[in-house]
N, C-alpha and C positions, 0 to 999 in steps of 0.2 A: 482516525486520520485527521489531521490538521489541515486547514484552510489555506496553508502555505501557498500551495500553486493554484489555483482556479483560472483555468485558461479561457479560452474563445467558449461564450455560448450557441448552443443548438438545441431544438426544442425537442428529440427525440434519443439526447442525450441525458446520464444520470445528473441530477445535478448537487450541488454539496449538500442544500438544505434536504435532498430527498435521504442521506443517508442515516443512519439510525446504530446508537451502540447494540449491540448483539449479534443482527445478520453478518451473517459472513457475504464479501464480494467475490469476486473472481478478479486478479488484476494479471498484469506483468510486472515482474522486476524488471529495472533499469539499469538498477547500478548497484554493487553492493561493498558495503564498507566495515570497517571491525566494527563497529557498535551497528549495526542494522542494515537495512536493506529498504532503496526507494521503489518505488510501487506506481503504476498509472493502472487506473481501477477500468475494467473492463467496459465499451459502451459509455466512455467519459472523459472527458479532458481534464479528470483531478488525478493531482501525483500528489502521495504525502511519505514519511517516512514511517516506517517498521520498527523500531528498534529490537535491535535480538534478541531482548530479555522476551518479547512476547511474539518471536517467528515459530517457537515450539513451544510445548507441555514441559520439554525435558528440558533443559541445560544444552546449548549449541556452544560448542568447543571455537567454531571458525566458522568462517560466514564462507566454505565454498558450496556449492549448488548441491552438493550430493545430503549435506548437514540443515538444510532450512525447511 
């Protein structure tokens, strides 16, 4: 995820530098649009975008919630 949104800090919160390529987080989806899906990562005030080439393994035909 990108550094794009880095909100309010809190000390009990994740924060961008603690994040690492490979673990997976737990987030929400926000919002979702034909090319990807934005994300606020769980226990954190960062939001970044998904894009849908990498929301599945397989090929995602359309971004509704049943396909991501």
């Amino acid at each position: 995820m990108r550094a794009s949104s880095v909100l309010e800090h809190s000390d009990d919160k994740l924060l961008f530098r603690e994040i690492k390529d490979g673990p997976k987080h737990k987030g929400v989806v926000t919002r979702v649009e034909k090319y990807g899906v934005f994300v606020q990562l769980e226990n954190s005030n960062l939001r970044g975008l998904r894009q849908r080439l990498e929301c599945s393994e397989k090929l995602v035909e359309d971004g509704t919630v049943g396909n991501l």
